[in-house]
C-alpha positions as CSV (number, residue, x, y, z in Angstrom):
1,X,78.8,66.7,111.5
2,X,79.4,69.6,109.4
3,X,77.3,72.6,109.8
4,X,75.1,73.4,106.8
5,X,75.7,76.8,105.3
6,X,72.7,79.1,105.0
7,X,74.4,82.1,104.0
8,X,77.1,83.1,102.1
9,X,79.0,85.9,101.0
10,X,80.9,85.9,97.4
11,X,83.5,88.4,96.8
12,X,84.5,88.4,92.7
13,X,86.3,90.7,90.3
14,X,83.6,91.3,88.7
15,X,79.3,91.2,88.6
16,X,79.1,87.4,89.0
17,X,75.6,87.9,88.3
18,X,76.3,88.4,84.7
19,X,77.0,85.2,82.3
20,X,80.2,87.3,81.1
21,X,82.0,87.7,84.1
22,X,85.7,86.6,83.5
23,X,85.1,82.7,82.3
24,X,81.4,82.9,83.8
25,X,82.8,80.8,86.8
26,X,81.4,83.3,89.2
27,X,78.0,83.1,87.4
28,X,78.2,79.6,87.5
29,X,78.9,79.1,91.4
30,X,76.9,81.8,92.8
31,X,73.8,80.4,90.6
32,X,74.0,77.0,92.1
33,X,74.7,78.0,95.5
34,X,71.2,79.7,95.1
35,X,69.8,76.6,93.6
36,X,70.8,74.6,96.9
37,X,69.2,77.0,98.9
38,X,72.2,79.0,100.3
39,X,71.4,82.2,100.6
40,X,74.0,84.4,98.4
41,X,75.3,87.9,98.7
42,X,77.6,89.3,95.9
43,X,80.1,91.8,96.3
44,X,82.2,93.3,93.2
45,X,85.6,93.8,94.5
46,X,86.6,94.6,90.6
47,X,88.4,97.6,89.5
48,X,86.6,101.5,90.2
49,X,86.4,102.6,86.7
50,X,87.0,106.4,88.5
51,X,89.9,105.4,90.4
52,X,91.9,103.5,87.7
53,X,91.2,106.6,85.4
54,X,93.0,108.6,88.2
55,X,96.0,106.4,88.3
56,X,96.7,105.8,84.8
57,X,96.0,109.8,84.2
58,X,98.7,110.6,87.6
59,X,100.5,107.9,89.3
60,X,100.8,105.5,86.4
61,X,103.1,108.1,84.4
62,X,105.1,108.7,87.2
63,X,105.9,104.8,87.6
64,X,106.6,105.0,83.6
65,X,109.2,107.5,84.0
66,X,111.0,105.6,86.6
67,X,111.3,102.1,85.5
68,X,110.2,102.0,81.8
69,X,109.6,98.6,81.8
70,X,106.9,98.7,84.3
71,X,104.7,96.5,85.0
72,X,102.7,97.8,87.5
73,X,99.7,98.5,87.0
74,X,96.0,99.7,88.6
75,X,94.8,95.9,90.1
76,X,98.3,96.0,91.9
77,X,98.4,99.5,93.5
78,X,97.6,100.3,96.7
79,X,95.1,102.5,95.4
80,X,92.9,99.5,94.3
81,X,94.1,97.4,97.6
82,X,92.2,100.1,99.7
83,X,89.3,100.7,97.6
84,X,88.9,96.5,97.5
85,X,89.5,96.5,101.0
86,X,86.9,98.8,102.4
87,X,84.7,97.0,100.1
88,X,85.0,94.0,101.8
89,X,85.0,95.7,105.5
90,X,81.8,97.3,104.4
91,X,79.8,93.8,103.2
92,X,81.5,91.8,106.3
93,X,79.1,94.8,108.3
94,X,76.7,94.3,105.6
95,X,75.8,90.7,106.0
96,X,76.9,89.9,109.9
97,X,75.0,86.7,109.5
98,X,76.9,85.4,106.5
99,X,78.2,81.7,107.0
100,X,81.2,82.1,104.8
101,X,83.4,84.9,102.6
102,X,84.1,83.3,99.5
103,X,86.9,84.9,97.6
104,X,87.3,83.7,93.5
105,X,90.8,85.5,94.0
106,X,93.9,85.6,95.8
107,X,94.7,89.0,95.8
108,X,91.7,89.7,98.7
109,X,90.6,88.3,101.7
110,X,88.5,88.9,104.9
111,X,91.1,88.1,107.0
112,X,91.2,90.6,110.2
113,X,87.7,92.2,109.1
114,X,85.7,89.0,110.1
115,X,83.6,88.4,112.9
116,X,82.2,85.3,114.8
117,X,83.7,82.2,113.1
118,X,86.1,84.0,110.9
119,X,85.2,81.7,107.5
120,X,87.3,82.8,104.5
121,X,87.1,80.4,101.3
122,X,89.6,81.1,98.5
């Protein structure tokens, strides 16, 4: 018998809270996980508006010199990577009861920051 999740923790690019978030398909999800009872914790894993300015102001026009046809950008640096991941480190501490990370991307994971049953849903 499959064990009935309680919990759950929903990483998004984006404030899936709001009906505007990218295709409202974290709105959507998050909203009816509530509505069956699941307990949901949302985590925006989106873009610092700080940091990219940073890059594009620094790093970005260093890249553009290089290779001109670029197309590197802020969601793929490593800046962003470490920023996203040390979100995610800080809700898996967060919500240690959490029946499940659900990811609506494939860029991120919990992978290696997990605890008890280790639970990642892409």
């Amino acid at each position: 018998m499959a064990k009935k999740l309680n919990e759950v923790t929903v990483f998004t690019n984006g404030d899936s809270s709001k009906l505007s978030t990218w295709s409202n398909v974290p709105f959507f999800l998050t909203n009816t996980l509530i509505s069956k009872g699941i307990k949901v914790n949302r985590i925006d894993i989106g873009a610092s508006p700080f940091l990219e300015k940073i890059f594009y102001k620094t790093f970005y026009k260093v890249f553009k010199i290089l290779n001109k046809g670029t197309a590197y950008d802020y969601f793929h640096s490593y800046i962003h990577f470490h920023d996203a991941r040390n979100r995610i480190k800080s809700a898996v501490r967060q919500y240690p009861n959490s029946d499940a990370d659900i990811f609506l991307t494939f860029s991120f994971s919990s992978t290696g920051l997990q605890k008890k049953n280790d639970c990642t849903i892409m």
